[in-house]
C-alpha positions in Angstrom: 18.5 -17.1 -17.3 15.6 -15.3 -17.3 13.3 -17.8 -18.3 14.6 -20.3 -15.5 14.3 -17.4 -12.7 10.3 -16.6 -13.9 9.9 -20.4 -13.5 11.2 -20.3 -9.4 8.6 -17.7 -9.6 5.8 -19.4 -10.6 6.6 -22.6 -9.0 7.0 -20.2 -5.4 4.2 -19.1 -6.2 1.4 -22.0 -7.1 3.4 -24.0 -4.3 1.0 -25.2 -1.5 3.5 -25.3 1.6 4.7 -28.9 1.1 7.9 -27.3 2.3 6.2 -26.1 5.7 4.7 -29.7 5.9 8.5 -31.5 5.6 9.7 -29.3 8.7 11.0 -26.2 6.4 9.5 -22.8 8.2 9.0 -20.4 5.3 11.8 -17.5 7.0 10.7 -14.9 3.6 7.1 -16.0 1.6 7.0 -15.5 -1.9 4.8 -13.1 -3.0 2.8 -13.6 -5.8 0.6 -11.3 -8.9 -1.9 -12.0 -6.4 -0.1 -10.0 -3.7 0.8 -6.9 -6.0 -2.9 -6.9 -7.1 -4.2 -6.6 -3.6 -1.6 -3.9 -2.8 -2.7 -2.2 -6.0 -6.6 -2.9 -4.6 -6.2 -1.6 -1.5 -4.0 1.6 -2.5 -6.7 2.1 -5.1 -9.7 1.9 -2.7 -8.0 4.4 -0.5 -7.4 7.0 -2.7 -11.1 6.9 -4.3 -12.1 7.1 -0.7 -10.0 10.5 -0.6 -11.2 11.8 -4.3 -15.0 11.1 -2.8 -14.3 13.0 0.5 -15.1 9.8 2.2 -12.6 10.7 4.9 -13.6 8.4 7.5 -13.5 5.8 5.2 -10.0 6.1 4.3 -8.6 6.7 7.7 -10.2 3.6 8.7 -8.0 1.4 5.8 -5.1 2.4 7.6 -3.2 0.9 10.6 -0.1 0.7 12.6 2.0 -2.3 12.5 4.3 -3.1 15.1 6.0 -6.7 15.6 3.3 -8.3 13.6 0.4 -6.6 15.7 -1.8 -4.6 13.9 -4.1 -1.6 15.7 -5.9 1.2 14.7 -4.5 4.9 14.4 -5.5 6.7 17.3 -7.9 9.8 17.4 -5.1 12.3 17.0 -3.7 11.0 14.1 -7.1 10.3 12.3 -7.6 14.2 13.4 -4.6 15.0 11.9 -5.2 12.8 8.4 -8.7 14.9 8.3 -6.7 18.0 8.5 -4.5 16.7 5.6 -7.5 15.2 3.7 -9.3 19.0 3.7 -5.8 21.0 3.4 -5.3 18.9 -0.1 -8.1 17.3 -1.6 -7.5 14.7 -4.3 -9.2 15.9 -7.9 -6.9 12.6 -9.2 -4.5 10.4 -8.6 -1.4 7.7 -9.7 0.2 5.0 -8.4 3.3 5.9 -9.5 5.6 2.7 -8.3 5.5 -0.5 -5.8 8.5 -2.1 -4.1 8.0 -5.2 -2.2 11.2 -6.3 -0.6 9.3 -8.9 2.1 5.9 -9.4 4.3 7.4 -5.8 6.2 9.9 -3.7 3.9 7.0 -3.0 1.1 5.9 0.6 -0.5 3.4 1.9 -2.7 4.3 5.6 -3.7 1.3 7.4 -5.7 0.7 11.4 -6.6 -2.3 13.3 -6.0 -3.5 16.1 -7.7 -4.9 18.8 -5.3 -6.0 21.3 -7.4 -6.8 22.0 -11.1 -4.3 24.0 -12.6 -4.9 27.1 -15.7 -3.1 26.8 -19.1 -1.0 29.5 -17.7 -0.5 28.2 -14.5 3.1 27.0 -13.5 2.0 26.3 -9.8 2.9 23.0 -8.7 -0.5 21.6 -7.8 0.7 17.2 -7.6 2.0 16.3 -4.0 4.1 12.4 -3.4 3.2 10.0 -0.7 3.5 6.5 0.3 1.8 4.0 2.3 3.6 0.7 3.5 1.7 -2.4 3.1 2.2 -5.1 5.0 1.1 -9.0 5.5 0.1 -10.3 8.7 -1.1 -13.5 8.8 -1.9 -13.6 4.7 -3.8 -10.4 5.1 -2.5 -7.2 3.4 -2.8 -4.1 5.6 -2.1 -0.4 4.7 0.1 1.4 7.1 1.8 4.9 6.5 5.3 4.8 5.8 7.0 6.4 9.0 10.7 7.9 7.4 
């Protein structure tokens, strides 16, 4: 059973929209290695923007996403990311898990480290987060995940 479901996955995925041509509309795409890759990408490129203190940088990866329109974060929150950026530095990071449901319902949780600990330190010193990609028009965008 196995076998015959990673064989709809590959054939989803190495399809080139005949369906779309016959009249079909697509209502959930498939997403491919391709797609986790690019998540992986762009969660990576943000969080080395963080660990550099590239601030800027890193605010500018990330958008909001509303009914398939994507904008950029306005000054206050970019001020208040900055404030978060400086309050907890990353020293390192994980991607610790990704969950793509569809184009919208998608996550990408990763730890930072924010401080380097002593052998004798029991402080916690790792803090959770996670961003929600999303594809708009076969471009992957990172958004913050609003709970």
């Amino acid at each position: 059973m196995s076998v015959f479901l990673l064989c709809v996955l590959l054939v989803a995925c190495n399809s080139n929209k005949k369906a779309g041509q016959q009249g079909v509309e697509e209502i959930a795409p498939a997403f491919c290695k391709e797609d986790t890759s690019e998540i992986v990408r762009l969660t990576t490129e943000y969080l080395e923007h963080l660990k550099n203190k590239e601030f800027d940088l890193a605010e500018q990866m990330l958008y909001h996403i509303q009914n398939d329109t994507v904008s950029a974060l306005t000054d206050d929150e970019r001020k208040g990311l900055k404030q978060q950026y400086e309050m907890f530095p990353v020293f390192s990071y994980e991607i610790t898990g990704y969950y793509i449901k569809d184009a919208h319902n998608t996550e990408v949780a990763y730890s930072i480290e924010f401080f380097k600990k002593q052998e004798d330190d029991e402080r916690p010193n790792t803090l959770n987060f996670r961003l929600n990609p999303q594809k708009i028009d076969d471009v992957w965008y990172l958004s913050v995940l609003n709970r």
